[in-house]
N, CA and C atoms of all chains as a GROMACS GRO file, in nm:
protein
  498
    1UNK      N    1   1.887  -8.600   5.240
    1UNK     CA    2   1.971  -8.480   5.249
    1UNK      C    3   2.030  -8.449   5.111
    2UNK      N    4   2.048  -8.320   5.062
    2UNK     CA    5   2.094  -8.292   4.937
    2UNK      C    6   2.120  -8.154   4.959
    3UNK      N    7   2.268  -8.167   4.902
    3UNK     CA    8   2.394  -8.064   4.891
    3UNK      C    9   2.358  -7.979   4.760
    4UNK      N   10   2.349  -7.848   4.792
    4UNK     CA   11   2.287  -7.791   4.680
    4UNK      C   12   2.486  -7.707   4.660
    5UNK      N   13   2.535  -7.682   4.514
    5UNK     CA   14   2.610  -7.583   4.503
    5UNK      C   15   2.570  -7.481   4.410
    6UNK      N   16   2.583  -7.360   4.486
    6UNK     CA   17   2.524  -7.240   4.391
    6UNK      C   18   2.629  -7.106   4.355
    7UNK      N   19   2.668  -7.140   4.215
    7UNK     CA   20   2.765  -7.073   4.142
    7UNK      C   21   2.731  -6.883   4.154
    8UNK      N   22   2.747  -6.811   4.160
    8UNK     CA   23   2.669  -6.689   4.120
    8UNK      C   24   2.813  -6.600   4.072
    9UNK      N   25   2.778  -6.603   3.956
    9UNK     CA   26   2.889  -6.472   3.841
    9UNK      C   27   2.854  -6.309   3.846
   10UNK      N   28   2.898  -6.206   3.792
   10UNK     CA   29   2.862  -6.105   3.753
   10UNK      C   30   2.875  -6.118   3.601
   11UNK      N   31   2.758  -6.071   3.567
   11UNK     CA   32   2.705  -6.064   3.440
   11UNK      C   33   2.819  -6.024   3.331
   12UNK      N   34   2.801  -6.042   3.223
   12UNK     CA   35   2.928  -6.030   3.114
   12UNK      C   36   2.937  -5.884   3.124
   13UNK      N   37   2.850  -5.800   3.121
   13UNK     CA   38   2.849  -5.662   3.119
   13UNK      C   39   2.901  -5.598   3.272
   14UNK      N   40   2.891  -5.692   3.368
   14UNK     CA   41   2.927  -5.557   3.508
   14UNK      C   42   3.118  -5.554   3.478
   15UNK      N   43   3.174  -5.438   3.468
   15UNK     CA   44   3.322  -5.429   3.548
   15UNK      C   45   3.375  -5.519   3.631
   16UNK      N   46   3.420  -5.552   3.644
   16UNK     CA   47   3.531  -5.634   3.769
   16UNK      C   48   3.634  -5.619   3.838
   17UNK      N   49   3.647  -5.564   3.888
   17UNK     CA   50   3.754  -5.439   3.900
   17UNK      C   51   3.818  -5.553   4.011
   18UNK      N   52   3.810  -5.620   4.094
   18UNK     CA   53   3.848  -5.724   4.167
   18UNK      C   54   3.954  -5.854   4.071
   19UNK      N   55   3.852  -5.880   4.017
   19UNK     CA   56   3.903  -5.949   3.905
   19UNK      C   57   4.030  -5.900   3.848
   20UNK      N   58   4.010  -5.799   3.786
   20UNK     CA   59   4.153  -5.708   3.724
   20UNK      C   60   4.243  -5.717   3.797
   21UNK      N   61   4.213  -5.690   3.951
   21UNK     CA   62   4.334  -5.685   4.039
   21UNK      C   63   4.401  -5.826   4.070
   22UNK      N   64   4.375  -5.878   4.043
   22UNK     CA   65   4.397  -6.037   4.044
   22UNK      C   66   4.499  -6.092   3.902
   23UNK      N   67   4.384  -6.062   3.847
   23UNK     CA   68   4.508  -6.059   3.663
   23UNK      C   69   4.604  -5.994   3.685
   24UNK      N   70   4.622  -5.882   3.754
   24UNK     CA   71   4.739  -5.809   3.736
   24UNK      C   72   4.850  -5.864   3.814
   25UNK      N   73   4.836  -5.874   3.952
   25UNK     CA   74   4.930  -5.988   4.033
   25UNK      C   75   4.947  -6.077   4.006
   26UNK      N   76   4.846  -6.150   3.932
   26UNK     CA   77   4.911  -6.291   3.844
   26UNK      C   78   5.006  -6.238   3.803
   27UNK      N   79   5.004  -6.128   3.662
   27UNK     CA   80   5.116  -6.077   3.518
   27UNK      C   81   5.208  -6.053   3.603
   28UNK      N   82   5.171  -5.974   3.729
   28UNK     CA   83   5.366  -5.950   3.761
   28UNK      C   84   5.450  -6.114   3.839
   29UNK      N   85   5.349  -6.194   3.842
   29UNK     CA   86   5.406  -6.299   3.914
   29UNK      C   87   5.456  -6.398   3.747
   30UNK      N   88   5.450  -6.359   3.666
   30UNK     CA   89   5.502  -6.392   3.554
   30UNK      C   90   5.344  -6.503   3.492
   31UNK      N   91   5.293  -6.503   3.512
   31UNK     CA   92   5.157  -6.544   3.466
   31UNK      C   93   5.093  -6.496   3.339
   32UNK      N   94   5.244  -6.494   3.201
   32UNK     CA   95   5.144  -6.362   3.116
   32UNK      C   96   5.007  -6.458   3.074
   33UNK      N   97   5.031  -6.581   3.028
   33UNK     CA   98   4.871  -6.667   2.975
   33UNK      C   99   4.778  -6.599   3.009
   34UNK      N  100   4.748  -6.558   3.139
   34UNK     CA  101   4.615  -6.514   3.186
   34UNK      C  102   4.581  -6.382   3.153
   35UNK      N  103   4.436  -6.401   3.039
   35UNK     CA  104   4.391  -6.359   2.945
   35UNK      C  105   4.289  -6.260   3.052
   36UNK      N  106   4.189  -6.278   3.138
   36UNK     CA  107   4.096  -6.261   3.186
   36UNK      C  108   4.086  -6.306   3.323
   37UNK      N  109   4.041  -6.232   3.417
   37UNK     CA  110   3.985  -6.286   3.554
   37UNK      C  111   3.839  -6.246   3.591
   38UNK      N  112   3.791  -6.303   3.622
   38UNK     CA  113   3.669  -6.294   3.698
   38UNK      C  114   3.645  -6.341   3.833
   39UNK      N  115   3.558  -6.305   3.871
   39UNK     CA  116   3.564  -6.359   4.037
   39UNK      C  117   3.384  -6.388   4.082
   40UNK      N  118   3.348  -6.481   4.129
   40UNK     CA  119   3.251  -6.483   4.175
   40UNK      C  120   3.173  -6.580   4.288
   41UNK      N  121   3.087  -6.598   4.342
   41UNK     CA  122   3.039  -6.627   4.464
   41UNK      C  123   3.005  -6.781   4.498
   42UNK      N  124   3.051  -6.879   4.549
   42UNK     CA  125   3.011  -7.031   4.562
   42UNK      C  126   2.933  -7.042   4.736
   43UNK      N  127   2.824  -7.067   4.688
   43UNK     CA  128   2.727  -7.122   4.820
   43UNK      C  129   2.714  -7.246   4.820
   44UNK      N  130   2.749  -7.273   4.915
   44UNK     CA  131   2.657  -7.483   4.945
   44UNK      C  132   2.633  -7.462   5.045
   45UNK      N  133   2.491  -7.512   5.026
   45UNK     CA  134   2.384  -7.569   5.133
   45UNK      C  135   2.335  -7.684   5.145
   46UNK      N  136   2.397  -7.738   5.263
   46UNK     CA  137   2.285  -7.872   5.309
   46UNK      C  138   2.134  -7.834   5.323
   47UNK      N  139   2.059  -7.940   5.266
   47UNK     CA  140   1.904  -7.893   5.230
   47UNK      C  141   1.887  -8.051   5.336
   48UNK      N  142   1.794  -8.036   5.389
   48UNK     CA  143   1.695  -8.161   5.475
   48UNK      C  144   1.585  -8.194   5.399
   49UNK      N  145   1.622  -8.216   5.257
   49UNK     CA  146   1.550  -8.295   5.220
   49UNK      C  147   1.547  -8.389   5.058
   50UNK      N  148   1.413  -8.435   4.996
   50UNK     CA  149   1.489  -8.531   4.930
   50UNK      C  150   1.464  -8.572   4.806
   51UNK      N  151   1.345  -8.451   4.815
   51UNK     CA  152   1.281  -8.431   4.648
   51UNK      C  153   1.344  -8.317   4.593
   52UNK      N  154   1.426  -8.374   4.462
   52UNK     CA  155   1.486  -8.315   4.422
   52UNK      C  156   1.446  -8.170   4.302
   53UNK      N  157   1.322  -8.202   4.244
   53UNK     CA  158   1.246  -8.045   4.184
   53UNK      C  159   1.216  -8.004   4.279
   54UNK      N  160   1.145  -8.017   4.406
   54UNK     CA  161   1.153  -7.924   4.514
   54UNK      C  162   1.247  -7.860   4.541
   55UNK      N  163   1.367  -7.890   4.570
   55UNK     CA  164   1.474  -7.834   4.556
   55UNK      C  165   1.499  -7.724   4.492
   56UNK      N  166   1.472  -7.807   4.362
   56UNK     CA  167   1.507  -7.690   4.267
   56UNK      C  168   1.444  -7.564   4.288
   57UNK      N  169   1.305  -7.580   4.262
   57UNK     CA  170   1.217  -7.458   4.304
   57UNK      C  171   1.241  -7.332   4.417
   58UNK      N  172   1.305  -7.437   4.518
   58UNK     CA  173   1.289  -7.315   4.645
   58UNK      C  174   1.438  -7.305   4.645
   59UNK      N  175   1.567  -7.318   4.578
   59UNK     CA  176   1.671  -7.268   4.539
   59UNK      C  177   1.662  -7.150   4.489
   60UNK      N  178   1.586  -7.166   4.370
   60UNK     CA  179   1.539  -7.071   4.278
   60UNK      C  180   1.518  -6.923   4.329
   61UNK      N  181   1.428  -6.935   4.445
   61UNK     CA  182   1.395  -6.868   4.473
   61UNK      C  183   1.443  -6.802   4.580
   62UNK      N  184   1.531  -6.899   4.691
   62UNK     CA  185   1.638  -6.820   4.741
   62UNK      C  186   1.725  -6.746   4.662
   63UNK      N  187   1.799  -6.804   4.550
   63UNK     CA  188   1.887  -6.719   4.496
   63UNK      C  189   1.795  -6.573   4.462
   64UNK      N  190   1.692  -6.584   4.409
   64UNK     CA  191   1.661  -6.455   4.374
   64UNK      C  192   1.622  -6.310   4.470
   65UNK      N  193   1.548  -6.403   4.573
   65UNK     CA  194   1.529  -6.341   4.729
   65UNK      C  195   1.677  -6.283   4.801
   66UNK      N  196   1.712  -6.397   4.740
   66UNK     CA  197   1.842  -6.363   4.875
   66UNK      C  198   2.022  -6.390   4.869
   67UNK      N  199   2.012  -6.492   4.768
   67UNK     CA  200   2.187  -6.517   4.769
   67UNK      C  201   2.265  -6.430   4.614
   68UNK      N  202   2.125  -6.412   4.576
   68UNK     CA  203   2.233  -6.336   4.395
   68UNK      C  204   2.166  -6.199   4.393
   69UNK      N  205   2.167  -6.104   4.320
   69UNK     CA  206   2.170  -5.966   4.258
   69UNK      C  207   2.125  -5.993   4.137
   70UNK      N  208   2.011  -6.048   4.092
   70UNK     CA  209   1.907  -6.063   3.976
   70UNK      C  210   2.019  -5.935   3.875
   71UNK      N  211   2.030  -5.835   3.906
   71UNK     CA  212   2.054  -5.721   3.842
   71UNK      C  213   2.197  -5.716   3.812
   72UNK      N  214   2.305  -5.731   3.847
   72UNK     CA  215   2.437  -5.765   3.835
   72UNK      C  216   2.459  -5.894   3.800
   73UNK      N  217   2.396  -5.984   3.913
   73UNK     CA  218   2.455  -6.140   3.825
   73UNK      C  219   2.410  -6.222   3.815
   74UNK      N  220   2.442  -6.351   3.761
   74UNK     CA  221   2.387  -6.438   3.715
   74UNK      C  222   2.386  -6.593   3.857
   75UNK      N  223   2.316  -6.681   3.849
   75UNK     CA  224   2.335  -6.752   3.887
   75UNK      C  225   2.298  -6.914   3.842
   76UNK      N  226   2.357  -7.001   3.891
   76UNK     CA  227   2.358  -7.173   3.820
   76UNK      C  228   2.358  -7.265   3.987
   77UNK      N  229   2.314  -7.333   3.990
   77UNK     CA  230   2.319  -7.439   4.083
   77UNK      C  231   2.332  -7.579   4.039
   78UNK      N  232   2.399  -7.677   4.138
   78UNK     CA  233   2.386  -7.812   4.085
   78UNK      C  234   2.356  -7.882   4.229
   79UNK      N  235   2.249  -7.981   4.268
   79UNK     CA  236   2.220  -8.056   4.324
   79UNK      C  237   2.276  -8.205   4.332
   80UNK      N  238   2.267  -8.235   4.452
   80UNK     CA  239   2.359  -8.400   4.450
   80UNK      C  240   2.304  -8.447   4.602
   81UNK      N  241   2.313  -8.596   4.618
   81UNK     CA  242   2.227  -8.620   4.719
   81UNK      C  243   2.363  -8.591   4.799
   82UNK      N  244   2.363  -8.627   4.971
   82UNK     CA  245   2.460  -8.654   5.039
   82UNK      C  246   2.371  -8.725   5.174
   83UNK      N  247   2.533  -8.812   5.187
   83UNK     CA  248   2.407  -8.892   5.343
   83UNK      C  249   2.435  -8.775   5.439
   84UNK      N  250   4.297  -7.156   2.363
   84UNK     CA  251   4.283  -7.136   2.457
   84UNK      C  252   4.197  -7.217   2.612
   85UNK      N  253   4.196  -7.182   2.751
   85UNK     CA  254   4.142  -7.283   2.788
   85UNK      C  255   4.124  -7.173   2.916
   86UNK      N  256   3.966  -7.217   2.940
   86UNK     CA  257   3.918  -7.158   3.066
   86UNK      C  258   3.922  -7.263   3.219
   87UNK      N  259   3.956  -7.191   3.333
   87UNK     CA  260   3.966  -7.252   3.421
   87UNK      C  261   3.868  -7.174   3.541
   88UNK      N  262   3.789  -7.263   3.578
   88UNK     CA  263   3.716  -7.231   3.721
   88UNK      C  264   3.753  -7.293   3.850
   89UNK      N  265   3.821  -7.222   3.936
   89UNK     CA  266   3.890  -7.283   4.059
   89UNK      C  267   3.787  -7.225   4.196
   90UNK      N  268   3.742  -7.292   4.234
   90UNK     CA  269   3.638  -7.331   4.344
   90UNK      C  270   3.741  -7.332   4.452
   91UNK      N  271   3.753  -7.217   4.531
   91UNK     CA  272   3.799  -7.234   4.672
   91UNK      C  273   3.693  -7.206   4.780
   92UNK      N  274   3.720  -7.325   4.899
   92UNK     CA  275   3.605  -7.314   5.035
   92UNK      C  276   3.710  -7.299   5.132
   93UNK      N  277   3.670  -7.265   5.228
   93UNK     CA  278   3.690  -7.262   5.339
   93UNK      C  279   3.752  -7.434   5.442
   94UNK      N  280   3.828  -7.456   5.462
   94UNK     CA  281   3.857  -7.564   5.546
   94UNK      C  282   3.755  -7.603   5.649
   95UNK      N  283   3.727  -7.685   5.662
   95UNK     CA  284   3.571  -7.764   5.735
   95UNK      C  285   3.586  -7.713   5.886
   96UNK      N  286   3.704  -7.718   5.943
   96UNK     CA  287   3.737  -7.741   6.061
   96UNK      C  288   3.702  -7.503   6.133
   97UNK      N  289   3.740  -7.436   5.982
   97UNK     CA  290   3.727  -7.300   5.945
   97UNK      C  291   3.595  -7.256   6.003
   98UNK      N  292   3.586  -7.146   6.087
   98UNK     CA  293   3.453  -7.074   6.114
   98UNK      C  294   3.396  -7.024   6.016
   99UNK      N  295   3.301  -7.021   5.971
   99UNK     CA  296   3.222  -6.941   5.863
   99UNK      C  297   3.106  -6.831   5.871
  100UNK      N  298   3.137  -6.712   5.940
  100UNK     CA  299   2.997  -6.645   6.015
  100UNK      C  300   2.952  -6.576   5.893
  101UNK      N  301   3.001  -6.593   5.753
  101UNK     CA  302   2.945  -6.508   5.668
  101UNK      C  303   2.822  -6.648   5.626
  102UNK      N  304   2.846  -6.804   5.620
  102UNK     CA  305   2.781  -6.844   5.533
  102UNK      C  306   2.691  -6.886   5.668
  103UNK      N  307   2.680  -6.839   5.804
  103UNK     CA  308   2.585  -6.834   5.930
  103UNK      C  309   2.493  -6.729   5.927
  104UNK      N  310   2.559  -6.585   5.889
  104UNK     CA  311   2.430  -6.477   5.892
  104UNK      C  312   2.364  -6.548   5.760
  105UNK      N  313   2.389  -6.578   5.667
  105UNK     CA  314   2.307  -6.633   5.540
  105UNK      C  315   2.217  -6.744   5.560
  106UNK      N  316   2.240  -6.837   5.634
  106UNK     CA  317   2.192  -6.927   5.662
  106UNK      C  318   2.064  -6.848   5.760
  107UNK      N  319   2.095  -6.802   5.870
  107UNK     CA  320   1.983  -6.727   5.941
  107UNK      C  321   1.911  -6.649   5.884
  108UNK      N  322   1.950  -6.550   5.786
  108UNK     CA  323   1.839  -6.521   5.699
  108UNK      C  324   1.759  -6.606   5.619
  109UNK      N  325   1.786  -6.671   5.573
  109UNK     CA  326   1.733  -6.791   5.479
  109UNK      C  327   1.603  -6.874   5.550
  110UNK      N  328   1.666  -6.896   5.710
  110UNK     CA  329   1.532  -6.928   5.793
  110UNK      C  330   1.463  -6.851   5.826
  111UNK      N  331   1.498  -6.677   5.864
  111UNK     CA  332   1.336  -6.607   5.864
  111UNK      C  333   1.327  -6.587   5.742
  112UNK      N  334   1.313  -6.624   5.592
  112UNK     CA  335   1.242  -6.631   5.535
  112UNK      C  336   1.156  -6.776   5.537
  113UNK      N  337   1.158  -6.822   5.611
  113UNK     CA  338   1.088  -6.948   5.601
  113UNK      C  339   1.165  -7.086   5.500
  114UNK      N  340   1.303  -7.031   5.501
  114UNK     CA  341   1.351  -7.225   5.425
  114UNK      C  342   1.431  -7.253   5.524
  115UNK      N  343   1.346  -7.327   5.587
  115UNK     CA  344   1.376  -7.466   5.736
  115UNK      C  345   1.458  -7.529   5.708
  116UNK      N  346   1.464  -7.615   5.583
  116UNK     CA  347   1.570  -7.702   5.501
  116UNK      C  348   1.659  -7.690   5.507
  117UNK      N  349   1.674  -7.591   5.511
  117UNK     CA  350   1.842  -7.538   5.530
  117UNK      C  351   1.940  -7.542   5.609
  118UNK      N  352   2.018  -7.649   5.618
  118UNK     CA  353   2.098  -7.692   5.792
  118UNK      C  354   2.219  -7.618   5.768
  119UNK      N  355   2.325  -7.608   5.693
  119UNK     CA  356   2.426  -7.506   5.633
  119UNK      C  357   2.434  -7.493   5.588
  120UNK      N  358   2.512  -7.374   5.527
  120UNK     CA  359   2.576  -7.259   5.444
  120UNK      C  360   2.692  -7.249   5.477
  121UNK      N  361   2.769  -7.287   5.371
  121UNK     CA  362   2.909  -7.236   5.352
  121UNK      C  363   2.940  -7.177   5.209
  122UNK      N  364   3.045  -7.054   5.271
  122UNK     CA  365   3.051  -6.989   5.138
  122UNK      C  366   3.227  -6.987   5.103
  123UNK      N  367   3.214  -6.988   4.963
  123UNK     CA  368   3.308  -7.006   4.865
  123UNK      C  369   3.363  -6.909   4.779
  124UNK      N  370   3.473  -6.954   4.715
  124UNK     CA  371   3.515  -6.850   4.584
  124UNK      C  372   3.524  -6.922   4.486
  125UNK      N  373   3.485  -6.838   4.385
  125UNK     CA  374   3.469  -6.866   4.208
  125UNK      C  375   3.595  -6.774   4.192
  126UNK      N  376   3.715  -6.839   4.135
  126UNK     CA  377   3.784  -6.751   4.027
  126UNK      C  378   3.769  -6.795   3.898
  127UNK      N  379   3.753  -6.757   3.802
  127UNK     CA  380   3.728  -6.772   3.674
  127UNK      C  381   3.841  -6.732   3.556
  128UNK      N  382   3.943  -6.790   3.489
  128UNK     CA  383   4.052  -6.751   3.429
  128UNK      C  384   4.059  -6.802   3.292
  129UNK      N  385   4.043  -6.733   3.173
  129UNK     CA  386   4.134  -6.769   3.060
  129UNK      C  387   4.248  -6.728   3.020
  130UNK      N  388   4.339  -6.865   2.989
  130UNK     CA  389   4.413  -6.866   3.026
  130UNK      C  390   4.528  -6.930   2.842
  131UNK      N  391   4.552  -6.820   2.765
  131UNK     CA  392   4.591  -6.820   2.620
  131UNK      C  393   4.702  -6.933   2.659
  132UNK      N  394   4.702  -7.051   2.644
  132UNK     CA  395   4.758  -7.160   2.672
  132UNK      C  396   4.689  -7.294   2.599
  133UNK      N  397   4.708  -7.380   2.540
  133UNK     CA  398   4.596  -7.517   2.508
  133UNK      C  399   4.664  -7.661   2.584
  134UNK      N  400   4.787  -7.656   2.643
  134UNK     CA  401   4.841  -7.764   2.694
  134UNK      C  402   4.804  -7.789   2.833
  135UNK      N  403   4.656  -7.886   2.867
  135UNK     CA  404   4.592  -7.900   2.971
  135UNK      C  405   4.712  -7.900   3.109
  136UNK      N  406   4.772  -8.016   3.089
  136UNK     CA  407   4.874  -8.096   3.178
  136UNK      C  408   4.993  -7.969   3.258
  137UNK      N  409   5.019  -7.892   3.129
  137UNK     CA  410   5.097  -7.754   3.210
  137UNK      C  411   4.994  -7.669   3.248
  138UNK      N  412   4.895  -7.612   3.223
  138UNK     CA  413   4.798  -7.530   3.263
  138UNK      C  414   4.799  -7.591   3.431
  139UNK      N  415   4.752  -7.726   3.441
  139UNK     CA  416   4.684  -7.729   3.563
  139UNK      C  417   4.820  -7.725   3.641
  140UNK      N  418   4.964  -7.753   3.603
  140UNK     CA  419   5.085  -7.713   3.680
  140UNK      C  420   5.077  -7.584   3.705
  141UNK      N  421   5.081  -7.497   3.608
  141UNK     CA  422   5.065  -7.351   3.652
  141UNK      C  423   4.937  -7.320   3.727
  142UNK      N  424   4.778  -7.394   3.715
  142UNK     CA  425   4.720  -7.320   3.847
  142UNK      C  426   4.743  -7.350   3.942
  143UNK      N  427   4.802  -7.487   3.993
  143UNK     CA  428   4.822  -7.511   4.110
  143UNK      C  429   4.924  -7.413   4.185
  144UNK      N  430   5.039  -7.347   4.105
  144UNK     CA  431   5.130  -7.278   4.130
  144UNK      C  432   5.047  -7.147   4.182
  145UNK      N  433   4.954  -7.098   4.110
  145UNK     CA  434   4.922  -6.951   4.110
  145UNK      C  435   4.801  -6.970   4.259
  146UNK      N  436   4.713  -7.073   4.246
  146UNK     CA  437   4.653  -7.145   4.372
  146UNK      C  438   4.697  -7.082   4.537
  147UNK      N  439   4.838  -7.196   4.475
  147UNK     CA  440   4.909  -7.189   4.621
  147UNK      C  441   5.018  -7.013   4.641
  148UNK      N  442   5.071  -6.959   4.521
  148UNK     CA  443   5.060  -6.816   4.571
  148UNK      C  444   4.993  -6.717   4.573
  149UNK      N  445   4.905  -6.734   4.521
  149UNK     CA  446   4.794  -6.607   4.487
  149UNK      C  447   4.650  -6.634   4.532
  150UNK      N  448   4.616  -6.738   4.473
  150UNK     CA  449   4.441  -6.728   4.496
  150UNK      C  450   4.365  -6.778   4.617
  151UNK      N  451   4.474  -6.907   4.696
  151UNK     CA  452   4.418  -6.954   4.813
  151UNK      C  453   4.510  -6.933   4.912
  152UNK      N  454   4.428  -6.956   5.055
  152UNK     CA  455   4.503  -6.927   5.158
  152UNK      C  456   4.491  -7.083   5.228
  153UNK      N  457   4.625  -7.115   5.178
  153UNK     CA  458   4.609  -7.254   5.205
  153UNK      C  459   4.617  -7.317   5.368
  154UNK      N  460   4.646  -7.235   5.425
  154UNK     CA  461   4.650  -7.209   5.586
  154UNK      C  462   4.480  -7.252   5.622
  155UNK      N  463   4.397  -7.167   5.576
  155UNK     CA  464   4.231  -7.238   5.603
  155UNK      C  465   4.139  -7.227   5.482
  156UNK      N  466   4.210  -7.245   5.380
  156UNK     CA  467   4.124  -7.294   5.263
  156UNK      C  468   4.179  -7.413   5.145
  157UNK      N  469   4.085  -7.451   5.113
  157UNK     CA  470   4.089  -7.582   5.041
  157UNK      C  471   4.061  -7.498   4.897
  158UNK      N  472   4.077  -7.584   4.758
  158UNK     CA  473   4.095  -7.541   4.620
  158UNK      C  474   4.075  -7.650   4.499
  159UNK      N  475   4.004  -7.633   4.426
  159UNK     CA  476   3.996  -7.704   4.358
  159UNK      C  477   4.012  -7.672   4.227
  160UNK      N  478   3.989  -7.734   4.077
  160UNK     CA  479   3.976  -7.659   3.980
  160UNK      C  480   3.922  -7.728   3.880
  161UNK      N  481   3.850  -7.725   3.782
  161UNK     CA  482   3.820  -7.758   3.648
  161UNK      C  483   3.892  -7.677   3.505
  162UNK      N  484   3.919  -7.755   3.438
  162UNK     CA  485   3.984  -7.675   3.272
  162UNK      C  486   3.911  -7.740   3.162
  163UNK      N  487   3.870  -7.642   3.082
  163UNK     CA  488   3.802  -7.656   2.963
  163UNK      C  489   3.856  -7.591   2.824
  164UNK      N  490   3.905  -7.646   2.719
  164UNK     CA  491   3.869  -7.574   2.615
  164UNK      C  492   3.770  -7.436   2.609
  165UNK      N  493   3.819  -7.347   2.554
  165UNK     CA  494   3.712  -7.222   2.572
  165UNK      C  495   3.746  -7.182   2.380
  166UNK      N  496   3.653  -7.156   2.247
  166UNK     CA  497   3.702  -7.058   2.161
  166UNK      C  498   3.759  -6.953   2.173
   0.00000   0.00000   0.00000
């Protein structure tokens, strides 16, 4: 069994307009430090199985099929076994 | 300065029907492997500060009023040096 976690950002270039709104309720909560917000998407999936470049591969290709926006954002995964 | 990525999930015990329709799609595309899906938040913050030890005092602060709902979500965080 192996716990896949899959990070997915919006690209340096999309707006964030979510994000902003977030920085800003920080600043009025007296939070001036915070320079920047961003916001973006965490998936984990238990996978049934135990080869781990397999993994990789058909991650890959979910994210692109199906869990990220190739076109807006980016995505990273990290694999780890679990019993 | 120092960037922080705070990983909030959902509490285990928490229904998750967003990371269930995902998961069901994922099997009619054919990845069987796939026993769950749970989905998460990425906040992403720099944060014009370099003193690790108060930083992570202040996210925990901003955590527990702003970013998580500590009622059915859990939170975590990493801090890094950022240029």
């Amino acid at each position: 069994m192996l716990e896949a976690k899959v990070y997915i950002t919006l690209k340096k270039t999309v707006a964030d307009p979510q994000g902003l709104t977030i920085k800003h309720a920080l600043e009025s909560l007296e939070y001036k430090e915070v320079k920047q917000v961003r916001i973006g998407k965490l998936v984990i999936l238990q996978l049934d199985m135990n080869d781990e470049e397999e993994a990789k591969k058909r991650l890959d290709q979910m994210c692109q099929k199906l869990l990220a926006n190739s076109i807006i954002e980016d995505y990273t995964f990290e694999l780890a076994p679990v019993n």
